[in-house]
C-alpha positions as a Markdown table, in Angstrom:
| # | Residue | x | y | z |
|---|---|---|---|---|
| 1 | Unk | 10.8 | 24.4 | -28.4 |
| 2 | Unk | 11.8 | 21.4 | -30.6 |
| 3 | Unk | 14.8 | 20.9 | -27.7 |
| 4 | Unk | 12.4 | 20.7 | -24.9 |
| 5 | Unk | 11.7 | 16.9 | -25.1 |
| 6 | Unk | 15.1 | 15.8 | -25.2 |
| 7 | Unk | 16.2 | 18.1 | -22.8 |
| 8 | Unk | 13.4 | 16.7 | -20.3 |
| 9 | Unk | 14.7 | 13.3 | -21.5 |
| 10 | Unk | 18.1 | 14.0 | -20.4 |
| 11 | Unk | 17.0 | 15.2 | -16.8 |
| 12 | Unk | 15.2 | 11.8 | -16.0 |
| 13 | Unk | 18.3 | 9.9 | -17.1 |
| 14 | Unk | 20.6 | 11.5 | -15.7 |
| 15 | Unk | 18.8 | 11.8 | -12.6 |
| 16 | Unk | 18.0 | 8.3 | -12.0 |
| 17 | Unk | 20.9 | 7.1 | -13.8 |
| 18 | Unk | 23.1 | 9.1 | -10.9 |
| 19 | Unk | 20.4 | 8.0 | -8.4 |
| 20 | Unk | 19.9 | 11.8 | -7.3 |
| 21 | Unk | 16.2 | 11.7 | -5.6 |
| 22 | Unk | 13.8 | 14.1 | -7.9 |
| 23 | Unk | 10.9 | 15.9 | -6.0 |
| 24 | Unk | 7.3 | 14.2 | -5.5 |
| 25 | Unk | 4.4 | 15.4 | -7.3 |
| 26 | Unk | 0.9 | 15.5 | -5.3 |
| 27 | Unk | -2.2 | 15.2 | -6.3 |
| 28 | Unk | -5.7 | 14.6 | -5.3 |
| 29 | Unk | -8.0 | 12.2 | -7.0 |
| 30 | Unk | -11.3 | 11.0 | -6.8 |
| 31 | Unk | -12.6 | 7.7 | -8.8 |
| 32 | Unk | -16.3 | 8.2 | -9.1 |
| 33 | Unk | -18.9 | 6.2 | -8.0 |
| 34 | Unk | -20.2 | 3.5 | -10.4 |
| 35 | Unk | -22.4 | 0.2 | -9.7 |
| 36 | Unk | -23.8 | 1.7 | -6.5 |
| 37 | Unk | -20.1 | 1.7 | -5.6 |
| 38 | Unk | -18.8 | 4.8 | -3.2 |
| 39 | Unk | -16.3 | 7.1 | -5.2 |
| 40 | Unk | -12.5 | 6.1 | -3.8 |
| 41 | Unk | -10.4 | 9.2 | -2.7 |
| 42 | Unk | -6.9 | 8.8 | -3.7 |
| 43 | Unk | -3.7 | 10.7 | -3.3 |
| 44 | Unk | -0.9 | 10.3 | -6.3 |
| 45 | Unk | 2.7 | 11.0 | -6.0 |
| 46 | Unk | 4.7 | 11.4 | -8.7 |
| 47 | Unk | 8.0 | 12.2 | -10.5 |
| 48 | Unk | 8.5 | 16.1 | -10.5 |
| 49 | Unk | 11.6 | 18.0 | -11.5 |
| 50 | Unk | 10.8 | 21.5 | -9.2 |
| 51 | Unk | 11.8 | 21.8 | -5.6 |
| 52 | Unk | 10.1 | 20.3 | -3.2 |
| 53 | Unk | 7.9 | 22.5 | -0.7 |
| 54 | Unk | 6.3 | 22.4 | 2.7 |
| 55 | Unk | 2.7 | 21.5 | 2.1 |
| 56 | Unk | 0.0 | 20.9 | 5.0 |
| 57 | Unk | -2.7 | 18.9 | 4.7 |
| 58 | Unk | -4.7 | 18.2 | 8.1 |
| 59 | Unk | -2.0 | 17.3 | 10.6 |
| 60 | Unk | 0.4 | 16.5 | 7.8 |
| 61 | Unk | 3.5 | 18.1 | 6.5 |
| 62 | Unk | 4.6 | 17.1 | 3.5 |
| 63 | Unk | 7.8 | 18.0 | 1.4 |
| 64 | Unk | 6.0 | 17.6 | -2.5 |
| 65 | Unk | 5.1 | 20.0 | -5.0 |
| 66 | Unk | 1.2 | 20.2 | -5.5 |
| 67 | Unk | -0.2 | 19.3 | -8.8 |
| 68 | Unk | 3.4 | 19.4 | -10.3 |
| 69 | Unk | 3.1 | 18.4 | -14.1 |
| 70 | Unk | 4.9 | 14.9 | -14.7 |
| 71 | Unk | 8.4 | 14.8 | -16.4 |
| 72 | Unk | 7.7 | 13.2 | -20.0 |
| 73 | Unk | 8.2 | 9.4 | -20.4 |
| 74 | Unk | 6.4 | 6.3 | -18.8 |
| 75 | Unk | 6.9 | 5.0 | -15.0 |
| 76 | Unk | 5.8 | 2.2 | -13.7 |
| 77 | Unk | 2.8 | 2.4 | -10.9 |
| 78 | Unk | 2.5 | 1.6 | -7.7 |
| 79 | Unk | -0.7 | 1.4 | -5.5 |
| 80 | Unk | -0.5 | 1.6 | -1.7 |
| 81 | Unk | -3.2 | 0.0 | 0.5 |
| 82 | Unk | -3.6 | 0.7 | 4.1 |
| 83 | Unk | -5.0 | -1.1 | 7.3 |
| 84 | Unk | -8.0 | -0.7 | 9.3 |
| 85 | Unk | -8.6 | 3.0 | 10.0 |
| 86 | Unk | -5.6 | 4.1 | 8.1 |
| 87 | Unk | -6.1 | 6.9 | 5.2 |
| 88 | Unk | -4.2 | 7.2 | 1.9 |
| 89 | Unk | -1.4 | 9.4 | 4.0 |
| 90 | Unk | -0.4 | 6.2 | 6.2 |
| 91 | Unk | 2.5 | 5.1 | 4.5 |
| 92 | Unk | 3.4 | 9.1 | 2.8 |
| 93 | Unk | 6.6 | 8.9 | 3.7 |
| 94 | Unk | 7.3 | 5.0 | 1.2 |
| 95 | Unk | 5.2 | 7.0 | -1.5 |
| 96 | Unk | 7.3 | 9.8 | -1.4 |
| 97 | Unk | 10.3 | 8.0 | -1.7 |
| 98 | Unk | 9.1 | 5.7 | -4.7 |
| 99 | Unk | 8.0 | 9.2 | -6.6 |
| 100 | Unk | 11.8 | 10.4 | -6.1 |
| 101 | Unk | 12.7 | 6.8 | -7.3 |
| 102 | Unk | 10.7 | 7.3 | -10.8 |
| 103 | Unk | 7.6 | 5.9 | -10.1 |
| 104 | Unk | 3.5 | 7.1 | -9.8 |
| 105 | Unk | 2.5 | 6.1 | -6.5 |
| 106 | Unk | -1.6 | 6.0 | -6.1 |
| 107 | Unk | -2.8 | 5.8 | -2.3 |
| 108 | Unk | -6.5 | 4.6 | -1.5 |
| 109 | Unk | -8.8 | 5.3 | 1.4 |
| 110 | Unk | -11.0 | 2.2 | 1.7 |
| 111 | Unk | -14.4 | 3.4 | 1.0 |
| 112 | Unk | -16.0 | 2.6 | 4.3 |
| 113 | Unk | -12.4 | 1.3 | 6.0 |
| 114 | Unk | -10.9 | 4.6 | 6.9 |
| 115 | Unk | -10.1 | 7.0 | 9.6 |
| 116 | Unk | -12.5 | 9.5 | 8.1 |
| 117 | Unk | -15.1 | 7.0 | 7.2 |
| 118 | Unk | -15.6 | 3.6 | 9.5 |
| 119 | Unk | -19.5 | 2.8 | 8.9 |
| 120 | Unk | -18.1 | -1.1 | 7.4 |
| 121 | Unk | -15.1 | -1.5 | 9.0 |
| 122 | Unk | -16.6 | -3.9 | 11.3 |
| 123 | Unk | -18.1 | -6.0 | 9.1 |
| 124 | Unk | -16.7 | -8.6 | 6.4 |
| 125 | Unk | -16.9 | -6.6 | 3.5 |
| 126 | Unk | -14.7 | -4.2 | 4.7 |
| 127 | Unk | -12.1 | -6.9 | 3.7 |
| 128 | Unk | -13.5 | -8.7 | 1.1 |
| 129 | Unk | -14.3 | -5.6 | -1.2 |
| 130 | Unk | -10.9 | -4.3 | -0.8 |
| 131 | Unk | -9.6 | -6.1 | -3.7 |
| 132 | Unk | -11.9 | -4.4 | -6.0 |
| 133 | Unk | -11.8 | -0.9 | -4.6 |
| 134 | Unk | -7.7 | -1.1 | -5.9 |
| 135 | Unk | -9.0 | -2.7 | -9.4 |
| 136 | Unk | -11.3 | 0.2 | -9.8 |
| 137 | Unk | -8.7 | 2.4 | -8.7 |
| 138 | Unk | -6.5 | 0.9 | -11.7 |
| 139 | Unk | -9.4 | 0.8 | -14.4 |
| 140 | Unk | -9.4 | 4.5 | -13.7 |
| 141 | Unk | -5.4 | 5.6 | -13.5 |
| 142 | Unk | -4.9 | 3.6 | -16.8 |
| 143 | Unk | -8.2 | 4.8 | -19.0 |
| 144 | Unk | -9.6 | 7.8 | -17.1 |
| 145 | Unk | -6.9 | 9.5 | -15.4 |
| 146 | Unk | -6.3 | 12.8 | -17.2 |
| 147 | Unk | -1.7 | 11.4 | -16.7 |
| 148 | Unk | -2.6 | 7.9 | -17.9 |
| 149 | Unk | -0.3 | 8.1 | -20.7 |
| 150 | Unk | 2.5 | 8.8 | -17.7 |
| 151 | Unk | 1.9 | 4.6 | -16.7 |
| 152 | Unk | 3.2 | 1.8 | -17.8 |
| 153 | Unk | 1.0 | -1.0 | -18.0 |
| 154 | Unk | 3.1 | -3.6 | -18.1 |
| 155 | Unk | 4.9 | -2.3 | -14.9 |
| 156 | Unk | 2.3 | -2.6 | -11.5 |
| 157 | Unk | 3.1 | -2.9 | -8.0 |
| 158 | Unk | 1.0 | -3.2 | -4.9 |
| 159 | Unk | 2.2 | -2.1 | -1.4 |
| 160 | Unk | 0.0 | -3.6 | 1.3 |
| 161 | Unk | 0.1 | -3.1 | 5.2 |
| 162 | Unk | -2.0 | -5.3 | 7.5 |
| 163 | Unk | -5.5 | -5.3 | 6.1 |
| 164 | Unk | -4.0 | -3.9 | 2.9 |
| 165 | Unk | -1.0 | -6.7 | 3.3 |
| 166 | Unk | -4.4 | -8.9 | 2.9 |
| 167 | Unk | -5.0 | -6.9 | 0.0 |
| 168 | Unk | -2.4 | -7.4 | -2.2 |
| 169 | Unk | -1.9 | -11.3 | -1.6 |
| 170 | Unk | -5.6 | -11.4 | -3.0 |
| 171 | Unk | -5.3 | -9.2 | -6.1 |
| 172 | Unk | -2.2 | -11.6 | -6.8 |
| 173 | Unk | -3.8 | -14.4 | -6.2 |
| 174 | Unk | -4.8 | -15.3 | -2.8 |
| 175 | Unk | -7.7 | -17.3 | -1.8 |
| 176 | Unk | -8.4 | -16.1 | 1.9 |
| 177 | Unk | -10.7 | -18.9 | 4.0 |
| 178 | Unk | -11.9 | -16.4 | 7.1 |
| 179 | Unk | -13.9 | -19.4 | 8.3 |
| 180 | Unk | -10.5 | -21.4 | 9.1 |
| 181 | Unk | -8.1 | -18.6 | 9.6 |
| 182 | Unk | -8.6 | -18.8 | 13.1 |
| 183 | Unk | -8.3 | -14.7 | 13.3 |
| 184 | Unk | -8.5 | -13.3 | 16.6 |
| 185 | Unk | -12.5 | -12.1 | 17.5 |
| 186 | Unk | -12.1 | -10.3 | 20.8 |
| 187 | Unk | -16.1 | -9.6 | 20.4 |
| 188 | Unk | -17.2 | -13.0 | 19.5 |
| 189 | Unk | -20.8 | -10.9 | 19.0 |
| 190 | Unk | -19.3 | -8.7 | 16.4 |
| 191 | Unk | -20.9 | -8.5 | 12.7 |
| 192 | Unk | -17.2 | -9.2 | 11.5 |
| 193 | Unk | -16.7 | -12.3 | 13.6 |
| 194 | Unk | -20.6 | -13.9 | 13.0 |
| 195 | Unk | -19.5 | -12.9 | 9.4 |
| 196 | Unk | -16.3 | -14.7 | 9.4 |
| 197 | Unk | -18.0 | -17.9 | 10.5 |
| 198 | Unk | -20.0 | -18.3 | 7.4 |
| 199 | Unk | -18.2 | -20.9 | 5.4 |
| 200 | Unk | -20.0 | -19.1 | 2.2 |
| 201 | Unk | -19.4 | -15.6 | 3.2 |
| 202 | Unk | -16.5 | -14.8 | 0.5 |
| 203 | Unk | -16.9 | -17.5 | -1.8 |
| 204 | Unk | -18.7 | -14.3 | -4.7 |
| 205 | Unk | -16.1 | -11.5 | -3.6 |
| 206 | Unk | -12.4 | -12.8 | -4.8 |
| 207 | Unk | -10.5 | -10.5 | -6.7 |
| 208 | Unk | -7.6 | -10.7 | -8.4 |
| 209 | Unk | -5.8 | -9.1 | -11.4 |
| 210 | Unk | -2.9 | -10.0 | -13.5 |
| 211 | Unk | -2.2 | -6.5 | -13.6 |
| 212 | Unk | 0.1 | -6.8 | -10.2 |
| 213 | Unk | 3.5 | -7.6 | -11.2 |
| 214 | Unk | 5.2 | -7.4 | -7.8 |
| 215 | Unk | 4.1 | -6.8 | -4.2 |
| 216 | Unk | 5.5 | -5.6 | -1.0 |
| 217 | Unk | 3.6 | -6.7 | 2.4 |
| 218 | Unk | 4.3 | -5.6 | 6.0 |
| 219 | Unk | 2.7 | -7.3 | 8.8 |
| 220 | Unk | -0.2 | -8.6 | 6.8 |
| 221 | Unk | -3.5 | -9.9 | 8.1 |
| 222 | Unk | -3.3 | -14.0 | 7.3 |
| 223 | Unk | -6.8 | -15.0 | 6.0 |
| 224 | Unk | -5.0 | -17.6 | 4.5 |
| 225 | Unk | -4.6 | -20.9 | 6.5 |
| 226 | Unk | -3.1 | -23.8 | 4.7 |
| 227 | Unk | -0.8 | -23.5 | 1.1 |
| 228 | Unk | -3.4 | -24.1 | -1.1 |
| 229 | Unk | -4.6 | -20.7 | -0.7 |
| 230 | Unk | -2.1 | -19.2 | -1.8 |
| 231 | Unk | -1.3 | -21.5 | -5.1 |
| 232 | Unk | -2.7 | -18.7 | -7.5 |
| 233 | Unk | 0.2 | -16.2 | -6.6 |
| 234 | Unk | 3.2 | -15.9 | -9.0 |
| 235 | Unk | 4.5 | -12.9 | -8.7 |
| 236 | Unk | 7.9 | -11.4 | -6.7 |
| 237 | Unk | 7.1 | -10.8 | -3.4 |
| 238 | Unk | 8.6 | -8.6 | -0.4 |
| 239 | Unk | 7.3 | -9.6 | 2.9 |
| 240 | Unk | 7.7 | -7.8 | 6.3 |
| 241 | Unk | 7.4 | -8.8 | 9.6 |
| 242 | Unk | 7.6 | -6.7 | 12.6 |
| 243 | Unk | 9.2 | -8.5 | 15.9 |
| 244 | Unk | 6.3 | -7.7 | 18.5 |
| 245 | Unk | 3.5 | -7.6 | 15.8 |
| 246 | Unk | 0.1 | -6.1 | 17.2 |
| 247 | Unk | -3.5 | -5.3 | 16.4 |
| 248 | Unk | -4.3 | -8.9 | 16.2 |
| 249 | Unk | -1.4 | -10.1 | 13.6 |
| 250 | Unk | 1.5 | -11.9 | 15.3 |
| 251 | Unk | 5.1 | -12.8 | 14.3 |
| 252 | Unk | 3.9 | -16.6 | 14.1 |
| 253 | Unk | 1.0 | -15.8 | 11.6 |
| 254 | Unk | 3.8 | -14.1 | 9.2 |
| 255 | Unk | 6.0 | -17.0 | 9.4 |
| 256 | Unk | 3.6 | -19.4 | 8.2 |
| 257 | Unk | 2.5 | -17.4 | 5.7 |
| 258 | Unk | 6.3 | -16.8 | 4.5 |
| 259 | Unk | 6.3 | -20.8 | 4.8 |
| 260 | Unk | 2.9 | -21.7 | 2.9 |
| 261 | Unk | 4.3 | -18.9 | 0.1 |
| 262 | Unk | 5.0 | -20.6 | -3.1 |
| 263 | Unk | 7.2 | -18.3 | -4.5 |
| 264 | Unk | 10.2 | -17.7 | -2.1 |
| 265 | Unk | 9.9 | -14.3 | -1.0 |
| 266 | Unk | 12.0 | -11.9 | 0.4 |
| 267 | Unk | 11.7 | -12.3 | 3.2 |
| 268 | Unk | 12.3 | -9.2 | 6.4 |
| 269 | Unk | 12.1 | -9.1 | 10.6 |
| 270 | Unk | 12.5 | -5.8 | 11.9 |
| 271 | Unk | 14.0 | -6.2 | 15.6 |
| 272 | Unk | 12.1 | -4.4 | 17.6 |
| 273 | Unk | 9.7 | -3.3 | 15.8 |
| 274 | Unk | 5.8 | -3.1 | 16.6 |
| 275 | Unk | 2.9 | -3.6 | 14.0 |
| 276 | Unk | 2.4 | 0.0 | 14.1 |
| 277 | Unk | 6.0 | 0.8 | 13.3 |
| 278 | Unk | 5.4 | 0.4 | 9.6 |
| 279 | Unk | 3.1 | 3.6 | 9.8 |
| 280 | Unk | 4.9 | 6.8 | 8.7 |
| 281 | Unk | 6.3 | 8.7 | 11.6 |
| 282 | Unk | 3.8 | 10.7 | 13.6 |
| 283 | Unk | 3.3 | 14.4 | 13.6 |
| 284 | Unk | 3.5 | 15.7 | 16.9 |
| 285 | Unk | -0.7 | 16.5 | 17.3 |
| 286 | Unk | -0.9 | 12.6 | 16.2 |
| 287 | Unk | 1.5 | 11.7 | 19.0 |
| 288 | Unk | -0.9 | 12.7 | 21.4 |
| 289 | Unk | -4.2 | 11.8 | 20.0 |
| 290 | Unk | -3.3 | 8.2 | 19.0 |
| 291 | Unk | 0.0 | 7.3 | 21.0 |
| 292 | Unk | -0.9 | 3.3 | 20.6 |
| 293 | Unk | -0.5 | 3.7 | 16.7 |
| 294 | Unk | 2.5 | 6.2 | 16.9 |
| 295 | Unk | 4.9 | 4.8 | 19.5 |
| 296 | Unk | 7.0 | 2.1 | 19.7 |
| 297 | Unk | 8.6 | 0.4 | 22.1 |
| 298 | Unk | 11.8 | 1.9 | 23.8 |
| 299 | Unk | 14.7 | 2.0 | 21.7 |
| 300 | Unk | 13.3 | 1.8 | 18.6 |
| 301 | Unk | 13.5 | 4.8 | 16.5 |
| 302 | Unk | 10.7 | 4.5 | 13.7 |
| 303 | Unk | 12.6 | 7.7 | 12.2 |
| 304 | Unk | 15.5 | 5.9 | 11.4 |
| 305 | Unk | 14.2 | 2.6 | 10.3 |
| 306 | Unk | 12.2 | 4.1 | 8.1 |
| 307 | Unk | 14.8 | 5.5 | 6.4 |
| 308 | Unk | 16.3 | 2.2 | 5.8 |
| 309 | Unk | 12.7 | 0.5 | 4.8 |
| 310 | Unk | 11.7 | 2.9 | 2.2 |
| 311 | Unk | 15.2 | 2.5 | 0.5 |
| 312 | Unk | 14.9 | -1.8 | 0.4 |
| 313 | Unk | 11.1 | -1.4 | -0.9 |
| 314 | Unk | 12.4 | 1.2 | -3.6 |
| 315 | Unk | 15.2 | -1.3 | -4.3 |
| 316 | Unk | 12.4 | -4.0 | -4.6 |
| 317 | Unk | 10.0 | -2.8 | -6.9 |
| 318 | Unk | 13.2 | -1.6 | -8.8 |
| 319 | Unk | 14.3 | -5.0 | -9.8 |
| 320 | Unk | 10.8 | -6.4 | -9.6 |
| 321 | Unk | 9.3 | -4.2 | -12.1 |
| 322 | Unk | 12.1 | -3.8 | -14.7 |
């Protein structure tokens, strides 16, 4: 027995030393409610050593390894965030590939701001109380979390898309001003849209946390109109822009922000690509149900790209979170 650590030792560096991918680790979380606050559902990938299996969950098939236990040392954590009626399976195929890559990966569903549950995602605080549901989230991973010795601390990521782009440029700093954004209202009569207007609507609900180390954005909702906004963040940051956009962000609106940035990012357009085209690819019962979130436009093979997108955000966070 006295072998087993340093034999588990030896398999995580020689795996990642060789850059062989290990298997993700699934698991099923719930943060419970506190403050009056709904309990936050979360799925956690993670390092695993066994095979990877076949595992269905809804319309989902994913290759992971349920409840695997995680190979002893300490990885650094990343939390995904998804856009408006997204769940924390969105983006499964990025989480997937950071687990093989050595990291815990923790996906949310927005209380309230998910395809299961959409009672506030019409109004403002659907979008201003994001930033906290990711710090609880965190509280929880590092002090409650039955693998929270697994973490590093000092090593935290966020991975945002759209709404949860927005997301991540608060927690790291971010002021947004929804009363000057100038974001698109297509129902000027809209609780979100009278909301918007109120110059003191958000003024009590920013939330950031030094925690974040390093973010990735794709296609991110821009609440953010001039530079000063976006003063407070410091951190390395990855941002992604899709070529058509979609769903109310537009190439133009990522630009700017890429301009108004004050850390250089680095910077990505994806020819071709839709807003949408950052989602994982579709199972085929998904296809049909939502074909505006799961196609793109002719020629473009999602498939493919993704392939070459998860490998530059592993790369990222990789140097980022060293």
């Amino acid at each position: 027995m006295r072998f087993l650590v340093p034999f588990c030792l030896l398999l995580v560096s020689t795996l990642f030393g060789t850059g062989a991918a290990m298997a993700a680790g699934l698991r099923l979380i719930e943060v419970p409610s506190a403050d009056g606050k709904a309990p936050i559902r979360a799925a956690v990938w993670s390092p695993c050593a066994a095979a990877p299996v076949e595992i269905r969950i809804g319309p989902f098939v994913l290759p992971a390894v349920r409840d695997c236990p995680i190979i002893e040392g300490q990885y650094p954590l990343v939390v995904i965030s998804h856009g408006f009626a997204g769940t924390y399976f969105s983006h499964r195929d990025t989480a997937a590939a950071l687990a093989d890559a050595g990291f815990i990966v923790a996906a949310l569903n927005h209380p309230g701001d998910n395809a299961i549950d959409m009672k506030r995602a019409g109004e403002l605080s659907a979008l201003t109380d994001r930033p906290a549901d990711i710090v609880r989230l965190l509280d929880h991973m590092l002090a409650n979390w039955k693998e929270a010795g697994s973490i590093d601390a000092g090593r935290i990521g966020v991975f945002g898309f759209s709404r949860g782009g927005y997301t991540a440029l608060v927690l790291a700093g971010a002021v947004p001003d929804f009363a000057n954004a100038g974001l698109p209202c297509p129902d000027e009569q809209a609780a979100l849209c009278a909301q918007m207007r109120d110059k003191s609507a958000a003024a009590k609900d920013r939330v950031h946390d030094a925690r974040v180390k390093a973010m990735v954005v794709a296609d991110p909702l821009n609440a953010f109109p001039g530079a000063s906004d976006l003063l407070g963040i410091k951190v390395p940051v990855q941002l992604w822009s899709s070529e058509r956009g979609g769903d109310g962000v537009m190439p133009q609106d990522i630009v700017r922000l890429r301009d108004d940035l004050p850390v250089k990012p680095d910077y990505r357009t994806v020819t071709g690509a839709g807003h949408f085209s950052f989602i994982a690819p579709c199972p085929a019962e998904m296809e049909k149900a939502v074909p505006q979130i799961c196609s793109d436009a002719s020629g473009f093979d999602r498939m493919a790209f993704h392939r070459s997108f998860n490998a530059d955000v592993v790369s990222f966070f990789k140097a980022s979170l060293r």
